[in-house]
N, C-alpha and C positions, 0 to 999 in steps of 0.2 A: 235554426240553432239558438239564437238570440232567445224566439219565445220559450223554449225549451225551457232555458235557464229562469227565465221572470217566473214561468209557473212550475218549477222545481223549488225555487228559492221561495215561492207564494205558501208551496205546501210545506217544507219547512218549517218556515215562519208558525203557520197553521199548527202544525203540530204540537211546536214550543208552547203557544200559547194556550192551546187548549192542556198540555199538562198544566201548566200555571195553575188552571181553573180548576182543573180534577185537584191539586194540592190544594189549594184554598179551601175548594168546596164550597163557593158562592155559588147562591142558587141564581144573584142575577149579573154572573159572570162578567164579573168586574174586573179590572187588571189584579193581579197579585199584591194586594199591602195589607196590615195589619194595624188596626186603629185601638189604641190603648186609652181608656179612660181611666184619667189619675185623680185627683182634687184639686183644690189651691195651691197656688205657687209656693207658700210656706208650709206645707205639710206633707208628713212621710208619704203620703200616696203619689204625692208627684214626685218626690223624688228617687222613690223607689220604681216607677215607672218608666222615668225619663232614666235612670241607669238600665235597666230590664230591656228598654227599645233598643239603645245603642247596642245592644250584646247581642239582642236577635238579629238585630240586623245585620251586623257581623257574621256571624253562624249560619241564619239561614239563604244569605245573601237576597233578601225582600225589602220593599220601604215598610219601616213601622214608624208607625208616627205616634207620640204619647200625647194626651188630648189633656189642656187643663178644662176642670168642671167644679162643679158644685160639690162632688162627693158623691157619696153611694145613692141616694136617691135621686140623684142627678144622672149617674154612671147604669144603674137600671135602665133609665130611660134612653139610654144613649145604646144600650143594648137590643132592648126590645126594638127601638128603630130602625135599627142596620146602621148606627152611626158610630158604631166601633164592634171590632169584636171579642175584645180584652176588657175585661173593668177588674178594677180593685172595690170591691164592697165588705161591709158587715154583714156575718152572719145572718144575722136577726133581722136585719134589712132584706137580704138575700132571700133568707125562707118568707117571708111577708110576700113578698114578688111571688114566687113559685109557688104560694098556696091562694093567692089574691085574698090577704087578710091587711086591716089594719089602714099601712099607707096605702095600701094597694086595692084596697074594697072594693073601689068604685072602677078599677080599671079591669079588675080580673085577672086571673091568673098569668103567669107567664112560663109555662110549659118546658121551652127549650130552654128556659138555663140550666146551665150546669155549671159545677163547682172543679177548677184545678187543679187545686192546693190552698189548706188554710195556710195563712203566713205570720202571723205574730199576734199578739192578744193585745186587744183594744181595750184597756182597764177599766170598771165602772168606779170612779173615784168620787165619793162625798164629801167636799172640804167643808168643814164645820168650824166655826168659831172654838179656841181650846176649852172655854167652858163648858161643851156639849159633850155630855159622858159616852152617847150613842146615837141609833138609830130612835129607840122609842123617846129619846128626847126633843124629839126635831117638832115634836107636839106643842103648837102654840106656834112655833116658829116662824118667820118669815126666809122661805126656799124657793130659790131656781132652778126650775126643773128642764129648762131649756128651753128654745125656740116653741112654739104650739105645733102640737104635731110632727116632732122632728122624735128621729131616733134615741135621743137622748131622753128624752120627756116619756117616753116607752119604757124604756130603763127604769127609769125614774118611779114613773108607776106601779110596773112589776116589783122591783126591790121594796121600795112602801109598803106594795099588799102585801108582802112575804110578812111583815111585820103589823098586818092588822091595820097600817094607816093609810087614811084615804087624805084626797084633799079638803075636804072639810076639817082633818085635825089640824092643817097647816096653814097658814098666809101664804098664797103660792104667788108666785113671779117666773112669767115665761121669758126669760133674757137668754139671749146668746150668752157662747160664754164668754166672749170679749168684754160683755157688759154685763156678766155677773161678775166675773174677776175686777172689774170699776166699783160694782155697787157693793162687794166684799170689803173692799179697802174703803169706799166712804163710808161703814154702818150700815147702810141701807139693808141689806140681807144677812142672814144669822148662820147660812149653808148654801152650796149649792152641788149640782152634777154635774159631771163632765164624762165624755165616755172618749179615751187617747191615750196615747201609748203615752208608757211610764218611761223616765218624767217625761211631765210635762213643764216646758219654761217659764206659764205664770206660772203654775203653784208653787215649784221651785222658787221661786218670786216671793207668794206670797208667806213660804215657810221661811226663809230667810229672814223677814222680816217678823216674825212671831207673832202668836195670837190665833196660829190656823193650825190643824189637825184633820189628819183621814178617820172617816167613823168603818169600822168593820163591820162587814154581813158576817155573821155568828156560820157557825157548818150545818148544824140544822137548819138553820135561814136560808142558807148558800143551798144545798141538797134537797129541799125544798121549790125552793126555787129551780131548777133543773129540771128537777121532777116534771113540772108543768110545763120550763119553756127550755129543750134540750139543749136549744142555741149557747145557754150559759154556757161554762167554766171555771169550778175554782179556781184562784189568783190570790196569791198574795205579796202586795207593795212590800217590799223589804224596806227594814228601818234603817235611816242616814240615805236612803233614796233621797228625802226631801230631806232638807236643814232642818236636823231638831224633831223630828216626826216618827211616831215609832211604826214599828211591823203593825199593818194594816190587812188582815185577811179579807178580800173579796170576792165579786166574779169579775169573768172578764168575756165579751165576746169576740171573734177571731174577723182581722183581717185576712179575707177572702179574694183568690184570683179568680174571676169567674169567665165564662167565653156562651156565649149563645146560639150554637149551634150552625155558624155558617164555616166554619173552618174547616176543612177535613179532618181524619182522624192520621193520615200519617204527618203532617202539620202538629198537630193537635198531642201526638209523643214527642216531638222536635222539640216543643217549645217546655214541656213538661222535665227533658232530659235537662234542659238547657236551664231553666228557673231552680234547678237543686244543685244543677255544676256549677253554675256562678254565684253559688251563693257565698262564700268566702270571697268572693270578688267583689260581690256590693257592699258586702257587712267590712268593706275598709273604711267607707266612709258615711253608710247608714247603719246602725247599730243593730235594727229591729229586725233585718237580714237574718241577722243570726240567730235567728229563734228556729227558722226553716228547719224542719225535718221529716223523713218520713216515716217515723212513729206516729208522729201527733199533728201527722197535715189534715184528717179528715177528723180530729176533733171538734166536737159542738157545730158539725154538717149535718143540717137537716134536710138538705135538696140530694137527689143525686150526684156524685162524681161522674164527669167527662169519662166514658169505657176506657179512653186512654189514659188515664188519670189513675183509674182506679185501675189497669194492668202495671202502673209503675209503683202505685203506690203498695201492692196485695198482691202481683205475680197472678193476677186470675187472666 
């Protein structure tokens, strides 16, 4: 009788757990949890994450755990490994991955991502010294085009050529933008890019204090620019965003929830249902929440959407 019971309650057991695995859909059936790649502890991705775990976890009664990292070229990789299978990335980052161009040349493509939900627009902002009328003025100038090789400095690029200028018309400086927003305020530099949701607290910063201004990509510049790289966005900073700064027209590209193919697909509507129901629930204390909708979530998506993604977002 006794044995009975040990291998009744064995297969049981058995059973629970292998649903576990069929809901996940790990292929190397791993217990049931959900690793979410956010950013830095001071940026919207962690904390838009670190809200997003506690509600799944809630909801779907599973462990999620929010992972801080580097950011979107960090959070790719942390994808492609099987070391999460949530990330928060940039579009532009996102297709670069998926078509193995760019950051991603040398690694090759990465197949199995798929894309969400887009979730709020990543500004491409150019704070100029107020002297600088534009974009075609930045000639001669000494600009921060960001980190070498970083997403920003891509941005950077592309907006430039929109406009005819290469690094040769410019004094370029690859600075974080910790240390472009320092070398802004000592002289050092005449401009620079940043690519973050609006505001952002230095430049808030630095416009308070006077002397700074947003340069605008013009609409044929902007639509131009699309044209080539679909990831863009028109965007425009509205004026008294920043102390003293007027309406800035630019592009923007989208923060993106991405997942890599280990999850199942009824997982995978769960958590799709669940990241547009609580959206008035994060956006009490993350602002950028509230941008979430599904009109404009598969805006400037140039990889495919998750089937479950795209049955919530399109009804197909």
């Amino acid at each position: 009788m006794r044995k009975n019971i040990v291998i009744q309650g064995a297969l049981i057991a058995g059973i629970i757990l292998l649903a576990g695995y069929q809901f996940l859909g790990n292929r190397n059936a791993e217990p049931v949890r959900i690793r979410i790649a956010t950013g830095g502890e001071s940026g919207v991705y962690y904390a838009y994450g670190n809200a997003l775990a506690e509600i799944l976890e809630k909801r779907l009664n599973v462990q999620v755990t929010a992972l801080q990292s580097g950011g979107s070229v960090d959070n790719i990789h942390l994808l492609k490994n099987g070391r999460a299978e949530i990330a928060f990335v940039q579009n532009d980052i996102m297709t670069y991955a998926y078509n193995g161009t760019n950051l991603f040349s040398a690694e090759g493509r990465f197949e199995d991502l798929s894309a969400i939900a887009g979730l709020y627009p990543e500004t491409c902002q150019i704070v100029a010294r107020s002297e600088i009328g534009g974009i075609l003025d930045l000639r001669g100038k000494r600009v921060s085009v960001g980190d070498e090789g970083s997403g920003t400095e891509l941005n950077a690029l592309q907006i430039l050529g929109a406009y005819g200028i290469s690094y040769a018309d410019i004094d370029v400086d690859h600075l974080s933008f910790g240390a472009s927003v320092e070398a802004f305020k000592d002289g050092r530099i005449d401009a620079f890019f940043c690519t973050a949701g609006v505001p952002t607290p230095a430049i808030s910063e630095l416009a308070a204090k006077g002397g700074a201004r947003l340069l605008s990509v013009g609409d044929a510049h902007a639509r131009s620019l699309i044209s080539q790289y679909p990831f863009y966005t028109q965007h425009i900073v509205p004026g008294g965003v920043y102390p003293g700064v007027d309406e800035a027209p630019t592009v923007a590209v989208r923060a993106v929830l991405a997942t890599n193919g280990r999850l199942g697909d009824e997982l995978v509507s769960e958590i799709v249902k669940i990241l547009f129901d609580s959206r008035d629930e994060i956006a009490k204390s993350l602002p950028e929440a509230g941008d979430l909708n599904r009109g404009g979530a598969a805006e400037g998506i140039t990889i495919p959407l998750h089937p479950e993604a795209e049955k919530y977002l399109f009804g197909s």
